[in-house]
C-alpha positions in Angstrom: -22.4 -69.1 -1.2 -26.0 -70.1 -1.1 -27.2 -73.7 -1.4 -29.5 -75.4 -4.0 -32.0 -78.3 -4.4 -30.3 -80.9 -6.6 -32.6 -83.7 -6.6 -34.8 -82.7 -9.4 -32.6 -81.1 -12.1 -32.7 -83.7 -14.6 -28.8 -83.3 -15.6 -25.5 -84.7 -13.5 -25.5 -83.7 -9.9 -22.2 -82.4 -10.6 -22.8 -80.5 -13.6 -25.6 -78.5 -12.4 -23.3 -77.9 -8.9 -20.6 -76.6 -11.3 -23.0 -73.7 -12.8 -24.0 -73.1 -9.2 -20.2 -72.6 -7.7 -19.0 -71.0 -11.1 -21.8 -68.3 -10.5 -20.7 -68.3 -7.0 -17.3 -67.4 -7.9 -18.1 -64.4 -10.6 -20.0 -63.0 -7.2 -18.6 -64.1 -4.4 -15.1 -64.8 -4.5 -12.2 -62.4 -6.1 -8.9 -63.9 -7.8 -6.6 -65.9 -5.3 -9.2 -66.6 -2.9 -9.1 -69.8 -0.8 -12.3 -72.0 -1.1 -13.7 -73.7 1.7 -12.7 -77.0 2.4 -14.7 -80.0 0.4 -16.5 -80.8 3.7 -18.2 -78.0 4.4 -18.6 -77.3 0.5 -20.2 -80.5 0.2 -22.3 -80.2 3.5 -23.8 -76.5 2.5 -24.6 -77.7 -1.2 -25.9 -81.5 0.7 -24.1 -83.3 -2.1 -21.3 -86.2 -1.5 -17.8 -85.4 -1.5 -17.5 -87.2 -4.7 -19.7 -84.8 -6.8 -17.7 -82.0 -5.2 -14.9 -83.4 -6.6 -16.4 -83.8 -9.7 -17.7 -79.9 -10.2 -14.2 -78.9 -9.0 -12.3 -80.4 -11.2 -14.5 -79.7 -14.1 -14.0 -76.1 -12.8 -10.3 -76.5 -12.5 -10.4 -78.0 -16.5 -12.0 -74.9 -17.2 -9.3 -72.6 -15.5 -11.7 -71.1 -13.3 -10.2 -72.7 -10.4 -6.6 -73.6 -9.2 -5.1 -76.6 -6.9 -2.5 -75.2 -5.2 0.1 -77.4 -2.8 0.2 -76.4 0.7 -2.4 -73.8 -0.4 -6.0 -75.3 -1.4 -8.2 -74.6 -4.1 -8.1 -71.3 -4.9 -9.7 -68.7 -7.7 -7.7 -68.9 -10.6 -7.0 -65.4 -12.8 -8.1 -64.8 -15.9 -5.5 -67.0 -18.8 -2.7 -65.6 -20.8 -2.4 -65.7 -24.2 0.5 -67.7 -25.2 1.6 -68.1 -28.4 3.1 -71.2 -29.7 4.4 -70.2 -32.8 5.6 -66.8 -32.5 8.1 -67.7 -35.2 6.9 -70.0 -38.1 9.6 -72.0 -40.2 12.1 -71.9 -37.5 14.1 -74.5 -35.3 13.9 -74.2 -31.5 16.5 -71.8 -30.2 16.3 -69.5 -32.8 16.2 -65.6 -31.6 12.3 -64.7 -31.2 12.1 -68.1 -28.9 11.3 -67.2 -25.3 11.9 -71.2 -23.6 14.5 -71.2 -21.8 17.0 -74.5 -21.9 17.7 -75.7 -18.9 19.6 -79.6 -19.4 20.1 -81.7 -22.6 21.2 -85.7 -21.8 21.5 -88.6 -24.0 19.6 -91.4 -24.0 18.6 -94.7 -25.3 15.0 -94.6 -23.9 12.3 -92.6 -25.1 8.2 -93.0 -25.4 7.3 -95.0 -27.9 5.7 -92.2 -29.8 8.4 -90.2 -29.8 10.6 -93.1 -31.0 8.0 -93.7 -33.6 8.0 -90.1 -35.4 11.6 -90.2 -35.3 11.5 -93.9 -37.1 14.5 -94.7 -34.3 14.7 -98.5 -33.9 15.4 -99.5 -30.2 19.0 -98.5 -28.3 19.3 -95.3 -30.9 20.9 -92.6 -28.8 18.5 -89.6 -28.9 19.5 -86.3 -27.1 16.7 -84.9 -25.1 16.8 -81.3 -24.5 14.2 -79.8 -21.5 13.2 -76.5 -21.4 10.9 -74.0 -19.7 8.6 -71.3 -20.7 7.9 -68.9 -18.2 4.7 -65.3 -19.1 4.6 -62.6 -16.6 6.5 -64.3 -13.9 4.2 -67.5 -14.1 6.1 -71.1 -15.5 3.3 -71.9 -18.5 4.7 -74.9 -20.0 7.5 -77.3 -19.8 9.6 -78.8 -23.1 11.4 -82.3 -24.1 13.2 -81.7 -27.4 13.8 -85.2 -29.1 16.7 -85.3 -31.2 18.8 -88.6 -32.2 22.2 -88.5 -32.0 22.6 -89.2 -35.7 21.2 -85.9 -37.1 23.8 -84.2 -35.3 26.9 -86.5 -35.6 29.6 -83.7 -35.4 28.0 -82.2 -31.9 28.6 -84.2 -28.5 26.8 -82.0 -25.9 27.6 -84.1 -23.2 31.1 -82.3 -23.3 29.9 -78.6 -22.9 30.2 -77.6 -19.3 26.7 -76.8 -17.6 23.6 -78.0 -18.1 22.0 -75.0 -20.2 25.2 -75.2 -22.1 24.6 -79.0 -23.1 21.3 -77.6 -24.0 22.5 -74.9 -26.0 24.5 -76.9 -28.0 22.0 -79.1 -29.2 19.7 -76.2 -30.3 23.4 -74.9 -31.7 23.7 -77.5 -33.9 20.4 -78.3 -34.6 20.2 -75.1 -36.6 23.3 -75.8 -38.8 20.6 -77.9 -40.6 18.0 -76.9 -43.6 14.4 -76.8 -41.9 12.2 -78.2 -44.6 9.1 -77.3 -42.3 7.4 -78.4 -39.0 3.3 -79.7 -37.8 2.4 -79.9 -34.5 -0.4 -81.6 -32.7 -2.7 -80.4 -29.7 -4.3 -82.7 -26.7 -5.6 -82.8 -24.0 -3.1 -84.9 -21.1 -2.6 -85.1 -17.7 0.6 -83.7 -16.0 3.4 -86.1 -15.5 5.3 -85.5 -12.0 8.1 -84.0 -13.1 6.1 -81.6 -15.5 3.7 -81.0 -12.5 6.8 -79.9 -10.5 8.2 -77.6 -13.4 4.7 -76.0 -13.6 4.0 -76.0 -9.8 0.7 -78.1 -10.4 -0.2 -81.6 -8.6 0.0 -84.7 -10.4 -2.5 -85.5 -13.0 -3.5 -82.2 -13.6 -5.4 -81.3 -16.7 -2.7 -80.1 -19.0 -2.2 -79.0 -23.2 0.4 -81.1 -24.9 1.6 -80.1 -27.8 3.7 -82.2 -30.2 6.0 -80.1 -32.8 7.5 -82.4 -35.5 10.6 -80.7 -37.3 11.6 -82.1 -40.6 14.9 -81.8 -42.2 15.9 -83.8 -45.6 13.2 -85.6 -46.1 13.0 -86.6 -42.7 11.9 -85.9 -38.8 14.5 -84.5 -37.0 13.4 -83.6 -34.1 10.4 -83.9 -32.2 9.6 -81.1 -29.1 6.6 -82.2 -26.7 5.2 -79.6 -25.2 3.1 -79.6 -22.2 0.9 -76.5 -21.2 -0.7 -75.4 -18.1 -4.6 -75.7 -19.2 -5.9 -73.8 -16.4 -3.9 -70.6 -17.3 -3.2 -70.7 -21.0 -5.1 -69.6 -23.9 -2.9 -71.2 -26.8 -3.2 -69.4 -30.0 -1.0 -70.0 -33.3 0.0 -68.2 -36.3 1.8 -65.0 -36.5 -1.3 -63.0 -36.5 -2.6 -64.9 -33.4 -5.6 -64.4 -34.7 -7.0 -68.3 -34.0 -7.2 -68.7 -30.8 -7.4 -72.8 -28.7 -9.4 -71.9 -25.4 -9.0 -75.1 -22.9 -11.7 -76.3 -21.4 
């Protein structure tokens, strides 16, 4: 990896450094390779540790480049296409659905967006179903379903031994209802710790989040937040999959 003059390119020090190392990488480096450290990166390109930072993690946004704990920075492969909506006009759990439910509690706590696209009014028991999605061996994305206890009055998933079992009886009885149709949001976010541990990523990584509102007489009946790994996904929607979300 060579080095470069930076003091006279008119744009960011760290933008210009990211062209340099993402060149570096098409030629240099394969897929899975460790980087250097950031002290001798920074010392060979003469730039402070803070640009470095910078370019990598513009790098990493752009899923050319992977944090990995107890590993380093390493060259990420190529994304995946995953599709979120193999299987339009459906509730979660229906067959065609590759997440996987892992637990499903009750609560009387949830985010206050959540608890406003559900129109629950404070201390309204929600269930909240979690759930994993896992492409070619590699965990992509992490679920919490949203569901208050009041759309499903006859189901107590508490009772079903197992945790995948309480999960599956939410998605159970969530389907014993008419689907009048669902819309869904994309954003950017930052990985939450549990999420981050789910998806083997550090803290704060860049990560998609996409919110799936369900509606069912006349009303939102469940809300899923999604969150997806941005440095290996390629999101694309529809059953064609022929529009395509690149991250970064």
């Amino acid at each position: 990896m060579g080095t470069t003059q930076l003091e006279t390119v008119p744009e960011p020090k760290y933008w210009h450094l990211k062209t340099v190392l993402s060149q570096a990488l098409d030629s240099e480096f394969t897929v899975g390779e460790i980087l250097p450290n950031e002290r001798d990166l920074a010392a060979r390109f003469g730039v402070a540790r803070a640009t470095l930072r910078q370019a990598l993690e513009q790098l990493e946004l752009e899923g050319r480049l992977q944090r990995r704990r107890g590993v380093g920075t390493t060259v990420a492969p190529p994304r995946i296409g995953v599709a979120v909506d193999p299987v339009r006009h459906t509730w979660p759990g229906t067959a065609g659905d590759d997440w996987q439910p892992l637990d499903a509690v009750e609560s009387d706590t949830v985010p206050a967006a959540v608890a406003a696209l559900l129109a629950t009014a404070p201390g309204d028991p929600v269930h909240i179903v979690r759930r994993s999605r896992v492409t070619d061996g590699r965990p992509v994305a992490a679920e919490l379903l949203y569901v208050p206890a009041a759309a499903l009055p006859d189901r107590t998933p508490a009772d079903s031994p197992g945790a995948p079992a309480r999960a599956r009886a939410v998605l159970d009885a969530l389907r014993t209802l008419e689907l009048d149709g669902q819309d869904r949001t994309v954003e950017l976010g930052s990985a939450r710790a549990e999420d981050a541990k789910q998806l083997d990523r550090l803290p704060g990584a860049p990560v998609l989040v996409v919110t799936t509102r369900y509606v069912s007489g006349g009303r939102t009946t469940a809300v899923a937040v999604s969150t997806y790994r941005a440095d290996t996904c390629r999101l694309t929607f529809g059953e064609s999959d022929a529009v395509a979300l690149l991250a970064g």
